[in-house]
C-alpha atoms as one frame of an Amber mdcrd trajectory, in Angstrom:
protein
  10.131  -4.454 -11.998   9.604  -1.056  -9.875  12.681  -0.161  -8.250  11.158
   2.603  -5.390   8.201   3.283  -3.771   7.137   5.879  -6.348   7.547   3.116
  -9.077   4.951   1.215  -7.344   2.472   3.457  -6.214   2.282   4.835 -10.301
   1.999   0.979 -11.370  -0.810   0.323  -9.009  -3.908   1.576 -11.449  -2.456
  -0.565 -14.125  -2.542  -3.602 -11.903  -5.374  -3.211 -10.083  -8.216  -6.004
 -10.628 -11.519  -4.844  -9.913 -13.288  -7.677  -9.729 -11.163  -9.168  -6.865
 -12.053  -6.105  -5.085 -15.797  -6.153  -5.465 -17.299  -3.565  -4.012 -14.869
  -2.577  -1.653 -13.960   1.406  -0.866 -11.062   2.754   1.082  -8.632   4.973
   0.810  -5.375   4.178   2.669  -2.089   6.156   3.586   1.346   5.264   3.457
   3.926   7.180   5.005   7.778   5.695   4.066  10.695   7.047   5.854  14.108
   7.080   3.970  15.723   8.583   1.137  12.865   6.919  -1.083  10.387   7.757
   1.290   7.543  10.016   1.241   3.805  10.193   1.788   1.227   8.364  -0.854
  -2.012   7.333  -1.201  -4.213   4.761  -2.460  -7.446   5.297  -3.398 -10.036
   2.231  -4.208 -13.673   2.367  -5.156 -15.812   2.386  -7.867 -13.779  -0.226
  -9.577 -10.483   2.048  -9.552  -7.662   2.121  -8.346  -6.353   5.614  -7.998
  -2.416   6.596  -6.488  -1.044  10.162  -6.022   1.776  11.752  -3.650   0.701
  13.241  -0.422  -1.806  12.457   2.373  -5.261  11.950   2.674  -8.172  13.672
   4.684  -9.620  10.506   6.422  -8.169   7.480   5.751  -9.395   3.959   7.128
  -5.466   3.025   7.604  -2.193   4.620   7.811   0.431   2.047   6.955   4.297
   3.313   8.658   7.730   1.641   7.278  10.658   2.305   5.656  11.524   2.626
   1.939  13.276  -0.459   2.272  10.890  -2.462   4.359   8.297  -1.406   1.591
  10.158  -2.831  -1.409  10.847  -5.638   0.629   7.239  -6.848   1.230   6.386
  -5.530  -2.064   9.456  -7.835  -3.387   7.745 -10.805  -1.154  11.193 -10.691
   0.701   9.642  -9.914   4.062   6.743 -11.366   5.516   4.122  -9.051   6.129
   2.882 -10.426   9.792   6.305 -10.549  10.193   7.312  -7.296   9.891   4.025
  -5.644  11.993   4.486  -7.944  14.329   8.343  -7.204  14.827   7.497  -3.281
  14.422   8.807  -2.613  11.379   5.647  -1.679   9.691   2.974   0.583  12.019
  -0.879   0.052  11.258  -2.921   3.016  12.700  -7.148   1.979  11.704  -8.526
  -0.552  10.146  -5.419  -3.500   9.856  -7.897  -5.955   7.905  -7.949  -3.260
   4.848  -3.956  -3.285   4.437  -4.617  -7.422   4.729  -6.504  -7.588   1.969
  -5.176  -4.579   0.130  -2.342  -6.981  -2.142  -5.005  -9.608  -3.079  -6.791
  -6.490  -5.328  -3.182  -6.527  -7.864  -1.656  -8.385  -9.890   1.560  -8.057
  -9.128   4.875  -8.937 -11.148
């Protein structure tokens, strides 16, 4: 089970499922504050999923949280609507792709 941010972002390829993301291309940014934090992104097309540290040129969403708030949701210990709703986690673009974004896994 990852245990930071970092931990998740390398086990994304592995659990990536293309076919539950058809055709779908983005490439999203997420930008976690705390002593786990950092910048990351997600890259999905062409039936990959692709994850590396720092930021991206033009991406359709920048996700903003915590360290903690992201293990949380990524734990399923924090609602997601919850949390954007309540501020916690800051959508800037397109909030549909970060929707749909945990449906492409399959997570632990």
């Amino acid at each position: 089970m990852p245990k930071t941010p970092d931990d998740v972002f390398n086990a994304m390829p592995e659990a990536f499922k293309p076919e539950k993301a058809g055709s779908v291309e983005m490439v999203l940014q997420f930008d976690l504050s705390g002593d786990h934090g950092g910048n990351w992104v997600v890259e999905i097309g062409n039936g990959e999923c692709k994850t590396r540290s720092g930021t991206a040129n033009k991406p359709v969403t920048k996700i903003h949280t915590s360290d903690a708030d992201f293990m949380a949701l990524f734990n399923r210990d924090l609602n997601a609507v919850a949390a954007y709703m309540s501020g916690r986690v800051r959508v800037e673009g397109d909030v549909v792709a970060i929707m749909n974004l945990l449906s492409f896994f399959e997570l632990p």
